[in-house]
FIKOLZA-1660 file (N, C-alpha, C; in steps of 0.1 Angstrom, whole numbers, plus 5000, padded with zeros to 4 digits):
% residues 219
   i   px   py   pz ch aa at
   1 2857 5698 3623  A  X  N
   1 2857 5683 3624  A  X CA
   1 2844 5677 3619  A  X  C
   2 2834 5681 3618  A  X  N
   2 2819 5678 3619  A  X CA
   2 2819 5680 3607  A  X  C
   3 2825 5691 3599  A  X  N
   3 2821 5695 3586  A  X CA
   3 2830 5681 3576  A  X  C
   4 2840 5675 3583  A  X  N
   4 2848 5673 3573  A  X CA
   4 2847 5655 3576  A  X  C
   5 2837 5653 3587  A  X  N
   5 2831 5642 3585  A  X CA
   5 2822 5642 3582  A  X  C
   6 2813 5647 3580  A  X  N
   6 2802 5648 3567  A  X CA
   6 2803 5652 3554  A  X  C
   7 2811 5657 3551  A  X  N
   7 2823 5656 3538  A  X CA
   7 2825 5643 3535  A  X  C
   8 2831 5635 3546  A  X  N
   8 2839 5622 3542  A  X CA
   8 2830 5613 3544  A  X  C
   9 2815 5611 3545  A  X  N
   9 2806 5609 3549  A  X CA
   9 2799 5607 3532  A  X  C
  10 2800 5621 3522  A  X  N
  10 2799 5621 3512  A  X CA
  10 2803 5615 3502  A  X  C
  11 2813 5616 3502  A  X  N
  11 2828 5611 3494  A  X CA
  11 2823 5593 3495  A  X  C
  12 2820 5589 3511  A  X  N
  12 2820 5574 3511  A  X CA
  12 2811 5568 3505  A  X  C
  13 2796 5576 3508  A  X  N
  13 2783 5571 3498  A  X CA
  13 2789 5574 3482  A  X  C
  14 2788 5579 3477  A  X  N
  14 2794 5588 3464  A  X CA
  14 2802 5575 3460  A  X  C
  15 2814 5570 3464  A  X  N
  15 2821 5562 3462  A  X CA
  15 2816 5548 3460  A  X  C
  16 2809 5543 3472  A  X  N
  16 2800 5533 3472  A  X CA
  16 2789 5531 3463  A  X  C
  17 2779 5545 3456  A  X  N
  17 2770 5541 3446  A  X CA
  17 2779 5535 3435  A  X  C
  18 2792 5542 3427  A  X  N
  18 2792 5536 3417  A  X CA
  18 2801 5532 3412  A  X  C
  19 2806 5524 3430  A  X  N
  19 2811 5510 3426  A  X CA
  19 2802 5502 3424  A  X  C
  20 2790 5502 3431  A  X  N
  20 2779 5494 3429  A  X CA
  20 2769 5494 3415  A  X  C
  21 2769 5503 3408  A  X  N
  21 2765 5504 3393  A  X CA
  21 2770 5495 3386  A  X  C
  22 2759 5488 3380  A  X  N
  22 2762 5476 3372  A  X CA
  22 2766 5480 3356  A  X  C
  23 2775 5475 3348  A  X  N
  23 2782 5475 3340  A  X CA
  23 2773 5479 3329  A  X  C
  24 2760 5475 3326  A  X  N
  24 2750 5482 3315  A  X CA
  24 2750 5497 3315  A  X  C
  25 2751 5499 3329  A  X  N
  25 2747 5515 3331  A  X CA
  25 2754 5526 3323  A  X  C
  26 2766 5522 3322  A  X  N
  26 2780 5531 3314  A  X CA
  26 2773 5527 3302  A  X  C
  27 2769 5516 3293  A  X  N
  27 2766 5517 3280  A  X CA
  27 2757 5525 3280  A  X  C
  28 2751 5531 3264  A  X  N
  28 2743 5537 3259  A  X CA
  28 2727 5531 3263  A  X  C
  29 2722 5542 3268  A  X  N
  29 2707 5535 3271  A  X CA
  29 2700 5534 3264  A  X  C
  30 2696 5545 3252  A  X  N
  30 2688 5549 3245  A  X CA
  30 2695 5548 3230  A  X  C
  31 2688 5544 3219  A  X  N
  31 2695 5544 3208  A  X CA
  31 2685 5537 3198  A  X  C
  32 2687 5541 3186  A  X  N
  32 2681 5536 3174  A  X CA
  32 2683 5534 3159  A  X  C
  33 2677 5533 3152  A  X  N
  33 2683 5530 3139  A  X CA
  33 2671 5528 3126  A  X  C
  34 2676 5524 3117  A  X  N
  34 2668 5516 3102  A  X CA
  34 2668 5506 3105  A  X  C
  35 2657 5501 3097  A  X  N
  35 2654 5484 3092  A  X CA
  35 2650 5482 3080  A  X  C
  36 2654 5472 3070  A  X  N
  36 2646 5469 3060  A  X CA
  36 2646 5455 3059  A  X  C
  37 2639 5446 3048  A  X  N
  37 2638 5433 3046  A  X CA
  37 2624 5432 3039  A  X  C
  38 2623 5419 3044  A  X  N
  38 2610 5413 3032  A  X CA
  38 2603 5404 3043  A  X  C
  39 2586 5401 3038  A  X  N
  39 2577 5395 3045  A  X CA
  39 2570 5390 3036  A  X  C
  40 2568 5373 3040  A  X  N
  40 2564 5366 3032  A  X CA
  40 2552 5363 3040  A  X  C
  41 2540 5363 3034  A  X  N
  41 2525 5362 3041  A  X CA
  41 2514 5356 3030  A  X  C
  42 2507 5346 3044  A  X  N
  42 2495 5344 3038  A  X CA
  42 2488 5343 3051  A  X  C
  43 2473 5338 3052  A  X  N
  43 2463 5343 3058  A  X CA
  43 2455 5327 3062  A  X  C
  44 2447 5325 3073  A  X  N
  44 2442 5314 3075  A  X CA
  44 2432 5320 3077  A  X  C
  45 2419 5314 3068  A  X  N
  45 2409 5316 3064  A  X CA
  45 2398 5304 3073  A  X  C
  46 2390 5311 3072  A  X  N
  46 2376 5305 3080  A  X CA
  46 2361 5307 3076  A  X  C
  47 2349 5302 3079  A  X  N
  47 2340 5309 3078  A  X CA
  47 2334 5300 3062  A  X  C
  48 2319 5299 3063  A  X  N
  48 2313 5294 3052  A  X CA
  48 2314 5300 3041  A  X  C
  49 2317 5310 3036  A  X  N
  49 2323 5319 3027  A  X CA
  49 2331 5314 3021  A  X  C
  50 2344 5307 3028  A  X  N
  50 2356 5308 3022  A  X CA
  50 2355 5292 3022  A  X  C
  51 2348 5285 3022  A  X  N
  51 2355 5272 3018  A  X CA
  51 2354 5272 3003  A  X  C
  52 2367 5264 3003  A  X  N
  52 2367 5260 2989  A  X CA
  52 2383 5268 2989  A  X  C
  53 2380 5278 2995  A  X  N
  53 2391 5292 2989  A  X CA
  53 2406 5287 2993  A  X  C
  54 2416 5286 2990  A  X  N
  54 2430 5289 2993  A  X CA
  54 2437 5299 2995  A  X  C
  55 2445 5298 3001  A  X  N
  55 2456 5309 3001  A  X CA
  55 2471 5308 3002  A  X  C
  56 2481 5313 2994  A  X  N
  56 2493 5308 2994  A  X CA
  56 2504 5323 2992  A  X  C
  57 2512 5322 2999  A  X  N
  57 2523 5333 3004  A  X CA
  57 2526 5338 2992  A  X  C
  58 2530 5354 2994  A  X  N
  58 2538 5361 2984  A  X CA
  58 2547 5369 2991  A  X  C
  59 2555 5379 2985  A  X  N
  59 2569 5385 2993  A  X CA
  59 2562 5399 2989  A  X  C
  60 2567 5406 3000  A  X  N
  60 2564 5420 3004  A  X CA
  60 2577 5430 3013  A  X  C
  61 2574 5440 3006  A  X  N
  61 2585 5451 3015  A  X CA
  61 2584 5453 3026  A  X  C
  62 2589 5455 3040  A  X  N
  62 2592 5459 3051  A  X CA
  62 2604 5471 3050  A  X  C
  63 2598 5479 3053  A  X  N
  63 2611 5497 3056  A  X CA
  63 2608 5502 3067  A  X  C
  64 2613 5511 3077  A  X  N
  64 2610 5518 3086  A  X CA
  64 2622 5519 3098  A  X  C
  65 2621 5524 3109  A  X  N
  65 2627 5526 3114  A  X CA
  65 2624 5523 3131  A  X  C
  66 2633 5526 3140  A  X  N
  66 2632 5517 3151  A  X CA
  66 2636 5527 3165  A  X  C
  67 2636 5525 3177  A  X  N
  67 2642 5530 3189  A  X CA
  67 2643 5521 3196  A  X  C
  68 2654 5520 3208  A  X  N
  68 2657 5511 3218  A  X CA
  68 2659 5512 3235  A  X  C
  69 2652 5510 3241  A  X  N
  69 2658 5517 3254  A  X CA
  69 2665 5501 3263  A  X  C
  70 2672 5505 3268  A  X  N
  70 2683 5494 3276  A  X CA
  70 2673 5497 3293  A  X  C
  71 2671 5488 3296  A  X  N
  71 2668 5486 3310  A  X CA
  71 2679 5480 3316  A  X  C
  72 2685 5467 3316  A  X  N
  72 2694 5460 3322  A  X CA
  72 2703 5458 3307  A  X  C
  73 2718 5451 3315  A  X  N
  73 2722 5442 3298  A  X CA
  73 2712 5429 3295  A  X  C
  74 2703 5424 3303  A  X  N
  74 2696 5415 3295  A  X CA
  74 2680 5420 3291  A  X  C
  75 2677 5433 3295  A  X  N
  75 2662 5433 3287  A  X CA
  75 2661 5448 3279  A  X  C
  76 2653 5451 3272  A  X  N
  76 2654 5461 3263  A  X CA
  76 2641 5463 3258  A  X  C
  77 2634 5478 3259  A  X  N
  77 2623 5481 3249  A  X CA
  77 2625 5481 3237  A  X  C
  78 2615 5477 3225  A  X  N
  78 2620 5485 3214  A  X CA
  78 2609 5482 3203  A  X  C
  79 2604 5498 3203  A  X  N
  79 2590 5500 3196  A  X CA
  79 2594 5501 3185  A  X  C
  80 2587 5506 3170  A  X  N
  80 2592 5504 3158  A  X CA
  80 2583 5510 3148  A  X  C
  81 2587 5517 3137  A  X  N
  81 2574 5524 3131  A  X CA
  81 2577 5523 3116  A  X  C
  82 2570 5511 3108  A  X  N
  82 2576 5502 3097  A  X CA
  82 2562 5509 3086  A  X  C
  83 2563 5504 3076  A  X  N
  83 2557 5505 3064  A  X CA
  83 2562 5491 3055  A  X  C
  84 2548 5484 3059  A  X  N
  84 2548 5470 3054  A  X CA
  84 2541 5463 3046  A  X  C
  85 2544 5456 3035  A  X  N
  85 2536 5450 3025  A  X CA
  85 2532 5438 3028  A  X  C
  86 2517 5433 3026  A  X  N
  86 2513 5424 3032  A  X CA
  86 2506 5421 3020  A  X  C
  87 2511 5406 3013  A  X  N
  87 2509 5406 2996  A  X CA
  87 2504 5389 2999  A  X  C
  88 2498 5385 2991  A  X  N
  88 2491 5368 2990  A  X CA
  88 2485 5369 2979  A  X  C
  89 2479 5352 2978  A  X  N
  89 2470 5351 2964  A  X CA
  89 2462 5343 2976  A  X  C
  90 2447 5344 2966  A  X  N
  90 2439 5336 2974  A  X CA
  90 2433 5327 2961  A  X  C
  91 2424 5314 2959  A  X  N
  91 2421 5307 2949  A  X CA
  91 2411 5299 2950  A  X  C
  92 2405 5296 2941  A  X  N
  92 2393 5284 2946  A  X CA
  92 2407 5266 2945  A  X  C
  93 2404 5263 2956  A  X  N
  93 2414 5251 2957  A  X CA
  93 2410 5238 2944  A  X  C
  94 2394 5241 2940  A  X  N
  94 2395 5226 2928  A  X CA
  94 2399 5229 2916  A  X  C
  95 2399 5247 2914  A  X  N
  95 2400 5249 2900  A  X CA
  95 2407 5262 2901  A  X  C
  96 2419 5268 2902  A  X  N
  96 2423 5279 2902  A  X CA
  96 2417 5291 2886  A  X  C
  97 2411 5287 2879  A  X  N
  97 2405 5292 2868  A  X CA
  97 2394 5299 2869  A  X  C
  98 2384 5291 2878  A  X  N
  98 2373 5297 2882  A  X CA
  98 2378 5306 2890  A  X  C
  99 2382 5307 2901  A  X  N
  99 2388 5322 2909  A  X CA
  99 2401 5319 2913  A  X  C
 100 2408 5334 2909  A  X  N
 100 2414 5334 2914  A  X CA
 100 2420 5354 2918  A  X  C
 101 2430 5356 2929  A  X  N
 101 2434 5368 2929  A  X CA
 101 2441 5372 2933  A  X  C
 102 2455 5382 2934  A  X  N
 102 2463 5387 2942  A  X CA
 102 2459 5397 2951  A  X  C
 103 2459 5399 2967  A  X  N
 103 2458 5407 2974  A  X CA
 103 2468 5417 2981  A  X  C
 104 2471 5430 2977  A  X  N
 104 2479 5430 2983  A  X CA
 104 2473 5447 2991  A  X  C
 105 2485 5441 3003  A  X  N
 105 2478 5451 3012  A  X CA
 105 2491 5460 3022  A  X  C
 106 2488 5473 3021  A  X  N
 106 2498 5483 3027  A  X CA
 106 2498 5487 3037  A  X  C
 107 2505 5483 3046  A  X  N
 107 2500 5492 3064  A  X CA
 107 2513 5497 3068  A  X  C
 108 2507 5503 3076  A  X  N
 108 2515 5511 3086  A  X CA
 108 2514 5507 3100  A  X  C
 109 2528 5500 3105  A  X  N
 109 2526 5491 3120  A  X CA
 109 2538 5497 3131  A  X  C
 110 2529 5491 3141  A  X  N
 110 2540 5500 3154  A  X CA
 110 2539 5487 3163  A  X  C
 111 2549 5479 3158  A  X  N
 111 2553 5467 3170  A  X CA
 111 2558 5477 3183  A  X  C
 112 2557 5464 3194  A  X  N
 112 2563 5475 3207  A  X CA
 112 2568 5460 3216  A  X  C
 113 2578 5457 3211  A  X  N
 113 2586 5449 3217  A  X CA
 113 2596 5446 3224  A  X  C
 114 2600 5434 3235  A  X  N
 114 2603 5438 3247  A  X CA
 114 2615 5431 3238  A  X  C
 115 2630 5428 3241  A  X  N
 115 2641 5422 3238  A  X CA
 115 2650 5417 3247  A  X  C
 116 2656 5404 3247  A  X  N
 116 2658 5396 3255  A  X CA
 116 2672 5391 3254  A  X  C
 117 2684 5397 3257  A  X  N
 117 2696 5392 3250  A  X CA
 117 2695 5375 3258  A  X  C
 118 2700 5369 3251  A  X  N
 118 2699 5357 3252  A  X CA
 118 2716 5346 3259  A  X  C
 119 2725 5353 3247  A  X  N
 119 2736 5360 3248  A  X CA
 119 2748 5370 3244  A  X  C
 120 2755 5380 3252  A  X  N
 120 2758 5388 3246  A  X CA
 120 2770 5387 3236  A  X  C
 121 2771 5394 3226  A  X  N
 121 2781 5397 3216  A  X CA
 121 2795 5396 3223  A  X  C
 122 2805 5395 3220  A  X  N
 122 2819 5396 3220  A  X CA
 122 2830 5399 3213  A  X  C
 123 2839 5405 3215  A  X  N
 123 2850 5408 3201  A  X CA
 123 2848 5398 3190  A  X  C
 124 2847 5388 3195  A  X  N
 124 2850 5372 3183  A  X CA
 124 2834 5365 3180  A  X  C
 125 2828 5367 3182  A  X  N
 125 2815 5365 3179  A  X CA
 125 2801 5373 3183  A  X  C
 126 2793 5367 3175  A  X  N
 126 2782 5378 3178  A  X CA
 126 2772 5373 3188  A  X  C
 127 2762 5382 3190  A  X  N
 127 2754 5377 3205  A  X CA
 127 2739 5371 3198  A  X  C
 128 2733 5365 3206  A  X  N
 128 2719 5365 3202  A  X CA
 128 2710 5367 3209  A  X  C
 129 2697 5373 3206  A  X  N
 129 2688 5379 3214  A  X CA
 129 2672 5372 3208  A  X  C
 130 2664 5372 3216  A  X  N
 130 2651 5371 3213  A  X CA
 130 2642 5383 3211  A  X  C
 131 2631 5383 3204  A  X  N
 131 2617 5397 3206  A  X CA
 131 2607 5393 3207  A  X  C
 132 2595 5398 3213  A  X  N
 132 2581 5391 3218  A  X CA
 132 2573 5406 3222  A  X  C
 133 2560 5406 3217  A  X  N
 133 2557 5418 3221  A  X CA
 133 2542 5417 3208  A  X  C
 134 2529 5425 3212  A  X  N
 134 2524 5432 3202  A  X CA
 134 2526 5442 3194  A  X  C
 135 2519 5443 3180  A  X  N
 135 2520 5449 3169  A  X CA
 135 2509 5455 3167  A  X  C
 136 2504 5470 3162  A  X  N
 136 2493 5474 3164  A  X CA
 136 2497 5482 3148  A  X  C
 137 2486 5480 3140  A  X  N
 137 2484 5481 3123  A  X CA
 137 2472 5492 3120  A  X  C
 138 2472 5499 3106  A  X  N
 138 2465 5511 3104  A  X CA
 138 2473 5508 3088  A  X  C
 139 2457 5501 3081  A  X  N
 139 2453 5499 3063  A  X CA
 139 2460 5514 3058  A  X  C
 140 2470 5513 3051  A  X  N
 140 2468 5525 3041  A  X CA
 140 2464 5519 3029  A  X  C
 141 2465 5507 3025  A  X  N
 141 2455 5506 3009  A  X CA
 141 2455 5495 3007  A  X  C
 142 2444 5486 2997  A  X  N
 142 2443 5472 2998  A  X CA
 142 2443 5476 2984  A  X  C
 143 2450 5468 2974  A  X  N
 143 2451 5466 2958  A  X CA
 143 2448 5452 2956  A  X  C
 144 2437 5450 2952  A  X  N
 144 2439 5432 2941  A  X CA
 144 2439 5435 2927  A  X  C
 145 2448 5426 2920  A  X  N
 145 2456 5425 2910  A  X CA
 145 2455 5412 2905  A  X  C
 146 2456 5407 2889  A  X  N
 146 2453 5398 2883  A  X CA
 146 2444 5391 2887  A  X  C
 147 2428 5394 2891  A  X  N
 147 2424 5383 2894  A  X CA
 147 2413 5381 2883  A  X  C
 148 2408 5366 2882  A  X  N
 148 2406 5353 2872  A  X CA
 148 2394 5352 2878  A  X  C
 149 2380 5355 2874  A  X  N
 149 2367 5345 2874  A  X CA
 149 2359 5339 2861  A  X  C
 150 2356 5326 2864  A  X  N
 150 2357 5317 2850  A  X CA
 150 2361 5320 2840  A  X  C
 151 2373 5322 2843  A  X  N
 151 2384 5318 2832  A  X CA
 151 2383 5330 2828  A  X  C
 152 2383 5343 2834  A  X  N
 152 2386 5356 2824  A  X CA
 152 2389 5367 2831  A  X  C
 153 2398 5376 2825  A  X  N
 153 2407 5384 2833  A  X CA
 153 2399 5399 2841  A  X  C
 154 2396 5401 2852  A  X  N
 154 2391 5409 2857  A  X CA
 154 2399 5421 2855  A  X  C
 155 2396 5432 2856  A  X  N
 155 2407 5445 2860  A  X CA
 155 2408 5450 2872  A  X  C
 156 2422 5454 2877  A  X  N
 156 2430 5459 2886  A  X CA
 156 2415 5467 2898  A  X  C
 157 2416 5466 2907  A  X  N
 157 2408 5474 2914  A  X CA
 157 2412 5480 2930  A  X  C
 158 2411 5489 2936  A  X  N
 158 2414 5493 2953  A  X CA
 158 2397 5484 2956  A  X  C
 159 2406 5478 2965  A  X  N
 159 2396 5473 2976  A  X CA
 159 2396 5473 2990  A  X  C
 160 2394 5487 2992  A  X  N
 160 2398 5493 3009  A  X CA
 160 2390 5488 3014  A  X  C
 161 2372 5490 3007  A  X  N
 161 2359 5482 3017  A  X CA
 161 2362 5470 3023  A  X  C
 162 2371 5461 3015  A  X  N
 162 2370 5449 3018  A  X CA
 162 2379 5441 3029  A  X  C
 163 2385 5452 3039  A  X  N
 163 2397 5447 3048  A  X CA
 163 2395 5460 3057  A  X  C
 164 2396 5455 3071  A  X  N
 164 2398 5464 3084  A  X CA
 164 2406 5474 3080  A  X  C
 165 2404 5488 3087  A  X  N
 165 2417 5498 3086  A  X CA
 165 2426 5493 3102  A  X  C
 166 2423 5488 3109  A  X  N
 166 2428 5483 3123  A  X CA
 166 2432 5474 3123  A  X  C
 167 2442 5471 3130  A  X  N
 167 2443 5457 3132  A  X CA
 167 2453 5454 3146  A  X  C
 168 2454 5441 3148  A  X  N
 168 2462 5442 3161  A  X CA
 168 2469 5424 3158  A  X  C
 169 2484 5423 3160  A  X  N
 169 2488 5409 3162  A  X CA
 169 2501 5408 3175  A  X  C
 170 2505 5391 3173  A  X  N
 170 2513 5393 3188  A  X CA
 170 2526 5385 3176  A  X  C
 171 2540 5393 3176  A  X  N
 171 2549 5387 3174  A  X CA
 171 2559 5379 3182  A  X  C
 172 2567 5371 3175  A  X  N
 172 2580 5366 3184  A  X CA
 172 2590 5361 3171  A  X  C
 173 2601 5365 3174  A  X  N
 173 2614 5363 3167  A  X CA
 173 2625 5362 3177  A  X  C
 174 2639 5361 3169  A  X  N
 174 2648 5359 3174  A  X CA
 174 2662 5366 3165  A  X  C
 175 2672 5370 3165  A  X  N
 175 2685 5377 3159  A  X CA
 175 2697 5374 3164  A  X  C
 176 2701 5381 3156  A  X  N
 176 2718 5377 3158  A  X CA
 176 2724 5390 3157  A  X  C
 177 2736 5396 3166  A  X  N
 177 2736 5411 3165  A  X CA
 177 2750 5413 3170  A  X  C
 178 2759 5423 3160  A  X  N
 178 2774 5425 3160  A  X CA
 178 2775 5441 3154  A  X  C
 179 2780 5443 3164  A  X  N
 179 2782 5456 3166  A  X CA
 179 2770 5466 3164  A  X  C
 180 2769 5472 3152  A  X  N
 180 2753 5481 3154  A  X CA
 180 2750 5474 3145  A  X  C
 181 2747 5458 3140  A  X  N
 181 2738 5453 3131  A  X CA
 181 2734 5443 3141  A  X  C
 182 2720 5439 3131  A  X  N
 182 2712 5433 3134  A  X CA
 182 2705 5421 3123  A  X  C
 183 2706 5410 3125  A  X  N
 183 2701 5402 3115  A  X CA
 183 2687 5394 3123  A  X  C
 184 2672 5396 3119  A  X  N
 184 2660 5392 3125  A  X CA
 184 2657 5386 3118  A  X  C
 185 2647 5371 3123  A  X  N
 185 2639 5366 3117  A  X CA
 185 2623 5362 3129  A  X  C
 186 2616 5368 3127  A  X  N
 186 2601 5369 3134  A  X CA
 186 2591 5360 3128  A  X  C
 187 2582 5355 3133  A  X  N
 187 2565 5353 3129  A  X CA
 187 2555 5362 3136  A  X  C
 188 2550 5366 3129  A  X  N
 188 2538 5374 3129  A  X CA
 188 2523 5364 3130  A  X  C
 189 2514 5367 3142  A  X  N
 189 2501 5363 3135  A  X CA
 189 2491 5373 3145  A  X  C
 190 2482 5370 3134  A  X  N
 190 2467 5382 3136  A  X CA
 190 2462 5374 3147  A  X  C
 191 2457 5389 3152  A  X  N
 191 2447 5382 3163  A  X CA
 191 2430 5391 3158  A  X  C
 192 2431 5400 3150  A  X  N
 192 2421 5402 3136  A  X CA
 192 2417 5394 3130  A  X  C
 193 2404 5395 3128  A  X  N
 193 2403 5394 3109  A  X CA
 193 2404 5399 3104  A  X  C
 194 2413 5401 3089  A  X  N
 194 2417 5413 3080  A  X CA
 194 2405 5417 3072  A  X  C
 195 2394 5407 3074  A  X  N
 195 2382 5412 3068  A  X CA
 195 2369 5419 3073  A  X  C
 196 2365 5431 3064  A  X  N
 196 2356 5436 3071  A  X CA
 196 2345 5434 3067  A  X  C
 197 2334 5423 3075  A  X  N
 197 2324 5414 3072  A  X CA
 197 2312 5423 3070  A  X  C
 198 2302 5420 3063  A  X  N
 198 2291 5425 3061  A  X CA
 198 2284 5420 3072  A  X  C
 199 2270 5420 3074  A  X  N
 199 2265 5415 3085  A  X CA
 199 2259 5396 3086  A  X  C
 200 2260 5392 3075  A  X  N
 200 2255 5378 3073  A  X CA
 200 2267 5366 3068  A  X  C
 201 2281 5377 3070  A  X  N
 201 2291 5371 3062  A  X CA
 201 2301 5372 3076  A  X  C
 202 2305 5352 3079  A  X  N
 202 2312 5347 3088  A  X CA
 202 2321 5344 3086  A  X  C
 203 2327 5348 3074  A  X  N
 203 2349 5346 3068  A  X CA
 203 2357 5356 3078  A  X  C
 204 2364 5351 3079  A  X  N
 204 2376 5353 3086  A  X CA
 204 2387 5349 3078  A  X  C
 205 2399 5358 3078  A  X  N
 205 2410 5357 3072  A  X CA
 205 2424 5365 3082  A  X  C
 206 2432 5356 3090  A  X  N
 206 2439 5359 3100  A  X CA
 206 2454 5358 3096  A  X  C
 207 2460 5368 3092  A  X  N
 207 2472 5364 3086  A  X CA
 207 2484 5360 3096  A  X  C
 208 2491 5350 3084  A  X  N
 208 2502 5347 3093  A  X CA
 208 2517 5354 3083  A  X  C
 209 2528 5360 3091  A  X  N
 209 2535 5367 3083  A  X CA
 209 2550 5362 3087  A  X  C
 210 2562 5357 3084  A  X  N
 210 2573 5354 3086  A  X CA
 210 2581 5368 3080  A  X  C
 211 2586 5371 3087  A  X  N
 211 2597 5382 3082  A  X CA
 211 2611 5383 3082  A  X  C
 212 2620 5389 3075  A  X  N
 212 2634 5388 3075  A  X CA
 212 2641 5404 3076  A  X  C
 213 2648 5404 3087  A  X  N
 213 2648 5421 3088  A  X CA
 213 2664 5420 3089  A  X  C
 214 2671 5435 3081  A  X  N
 214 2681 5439 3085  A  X CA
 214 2683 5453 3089  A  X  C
 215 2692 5450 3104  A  X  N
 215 2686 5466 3113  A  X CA
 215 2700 5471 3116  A  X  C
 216 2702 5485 3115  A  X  N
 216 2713 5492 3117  A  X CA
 216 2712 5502 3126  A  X  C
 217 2720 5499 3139  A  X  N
 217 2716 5515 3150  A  X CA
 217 2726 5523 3147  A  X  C
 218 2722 5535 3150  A  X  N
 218 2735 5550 3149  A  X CA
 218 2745 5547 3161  A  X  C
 219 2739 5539 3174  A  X  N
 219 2752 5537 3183  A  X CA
 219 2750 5528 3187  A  X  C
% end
């Protein structure tokens, strides 16, 4: 009798956890996928150096890939390990002739962002979610290209000296998501300067990056 109330004793907790398990639990926790898209960027510049100078957006590759962990149905980790083009012109703003150049620059970044279903998907429509979180960056190569002083054509050059291999920024975006797709649109800004100053030299150049991602999970 003792044994088979504590049996039934089992059976009742047992039964009780998971009715009590919340409906997230049964979905997949863990899961990830691809991303690709484009990033259009330019840089807010500072510092007695750079007056005069402009800067105006160009479009760049985003590739890489992603993981996601489900905490609840409304919040979600989801770190990310991209290979990103980070492309601009910079200019003298009275006379684009006297200077001018394309920057463009290749990193390798590991956002680690938290996700926020907002609301969720349904057979007949799709859900929308938020992302918010830092991004933490590592220079693989800085190229400038076509650039113009007094009015004559310089040649192509690597200019790794001239930009941090580190960097660090804070994103936030927002998506729209049906079934294992995902349609993002983020802003990016530095909390760096992308430049790596000499000792008498006060420029700063802090990029700001708008992106457009399309993301596919395996489940």
């Amino acid at each position: 009798m003792t044994q088979f109330r504590k049996g039934g004793w089992l059976v009742f907790l047992a039964t009780l956890a998971l009715s009590a398990t919340p409906a997230w639990a049964a979905e997949d926790k863990f899961t990830g996928g691809a991303e690709v898209g484009f990033n259009i960027t330019t840089v807010g510049l500072g510092g007695a150096n750079t007056a005069g100078i402009h800067a105006s957006p160009k479009a760049g590759l985003i590739i890489g890939a992603f993981a996601k962990y489900t905490f609840t149905d409304v919040l979600a980790l989801q770190p990310e390990f991209v290979y990103s083009q980070k492309h601009l012109k910079i200019y003298d703003g009275t006379n684009p002739n006297n200077f001018q150049a394309n920057e463009n620059l290749d990193v390798f970044e590991i956002p680690v962002l938290l996700r926020v279903n907002a609301i969720r998907p349904s057979a007949s429509a799709p859900g929308l979610y938020l992302v918010m979180g830092p991004a933490f960056s590592y220079k693989l190569r800085a190229h400038e290209t076509k650039r113009i002083e007094n009015g004559k054509s310089q040649p192509d050059n690597n200019n790794n000296s001239d930009f941090n291999k580190a960097g660090y920024s804070i994103i936030g975006g927002a998506g729209i998501t049906k079934g294992k797709w995902d349609v993002e649109g983020r802003y990016q800004a530095g909390l760096r300067s992308l430049l790596n100053n000499g000792p008498n030299d006060d420029s700063t150049a802090r990029e700001h990056t708008f992106t457009m991602l399309l993301r596919w999970r395996f489940k």
